[in-house]
C-alpha positions as a Markdown table, in Angstrom:
| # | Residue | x | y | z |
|---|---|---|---|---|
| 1 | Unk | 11.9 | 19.6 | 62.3 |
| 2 | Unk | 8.1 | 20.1 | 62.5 |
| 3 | Unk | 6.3 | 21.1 | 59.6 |
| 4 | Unk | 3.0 | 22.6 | 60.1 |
| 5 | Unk | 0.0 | 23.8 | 57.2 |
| 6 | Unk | -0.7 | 27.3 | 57.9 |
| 7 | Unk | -4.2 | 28.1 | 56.4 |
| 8 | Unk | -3.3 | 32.4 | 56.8 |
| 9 | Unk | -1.6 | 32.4 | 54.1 |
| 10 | Unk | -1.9 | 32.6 | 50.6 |
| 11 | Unk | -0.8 | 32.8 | 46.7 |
| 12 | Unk | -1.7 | 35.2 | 44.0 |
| 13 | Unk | -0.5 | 34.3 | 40.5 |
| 14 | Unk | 0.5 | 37.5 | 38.8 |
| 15 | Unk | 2.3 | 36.6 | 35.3 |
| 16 | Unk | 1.7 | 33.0 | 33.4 |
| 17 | Unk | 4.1 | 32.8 | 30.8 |
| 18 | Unk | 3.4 | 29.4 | 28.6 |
| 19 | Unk | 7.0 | 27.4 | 28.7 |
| 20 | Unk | 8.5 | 26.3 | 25.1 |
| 21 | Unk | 11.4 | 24.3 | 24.2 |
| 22 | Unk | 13.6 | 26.4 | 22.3 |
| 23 | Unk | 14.7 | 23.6 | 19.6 |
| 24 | Unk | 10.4 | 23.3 | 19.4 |
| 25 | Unk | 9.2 | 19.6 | 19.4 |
| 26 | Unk | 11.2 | 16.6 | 18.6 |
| 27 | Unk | 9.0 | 13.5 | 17.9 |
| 28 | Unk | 11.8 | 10.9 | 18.9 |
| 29 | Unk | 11.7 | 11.8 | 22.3 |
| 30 | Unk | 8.3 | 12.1 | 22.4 |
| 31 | Unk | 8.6 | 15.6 | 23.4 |
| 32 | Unk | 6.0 | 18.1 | 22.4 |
| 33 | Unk | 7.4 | 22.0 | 21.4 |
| 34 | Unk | 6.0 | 22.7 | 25.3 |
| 35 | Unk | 7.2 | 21.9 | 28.2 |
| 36 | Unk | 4.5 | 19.4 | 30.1 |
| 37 | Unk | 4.9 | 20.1 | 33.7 |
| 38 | Unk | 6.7 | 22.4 | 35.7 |
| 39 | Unk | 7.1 | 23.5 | 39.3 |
| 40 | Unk | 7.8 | 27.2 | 40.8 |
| 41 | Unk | 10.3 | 28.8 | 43.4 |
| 42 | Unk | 9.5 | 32.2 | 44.9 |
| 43 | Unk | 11.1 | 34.2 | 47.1 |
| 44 | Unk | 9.3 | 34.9 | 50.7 |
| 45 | Unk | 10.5 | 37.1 | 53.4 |
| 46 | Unk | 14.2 | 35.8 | 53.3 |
| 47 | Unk | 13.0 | 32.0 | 52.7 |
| 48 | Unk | 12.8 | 30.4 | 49.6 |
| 49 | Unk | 9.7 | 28.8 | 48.6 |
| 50 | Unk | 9.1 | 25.3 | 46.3 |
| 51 | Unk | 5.6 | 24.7 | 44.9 |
């Protein structure tokens, strides 16, 4: 497999919704009541996409 950059396309981010832990924070795991990082998956054409 080849995997190529293809500069055409493009992204437009149309909802942000802020990601919360629903048991909130929990200081022993040093985990804040939101959720640090995440990553996205989106549907294109009939391929799914990871970002």
């Amino acid at each position: 497999m080849t995997v190529q950059r293809d500069f055409t396309l493009h992204a437009t981010v149309l909802k942000s919704v802020p990601l919360r832990y629903s048991k909130g924070a929990d200081p022993t795991s040093d985990r804040p009541a939101h959720v640090r990082a995440g990553s996205s998956l989106t549907w294109f054409g009939d391929r799914l996409l990871t970002g």
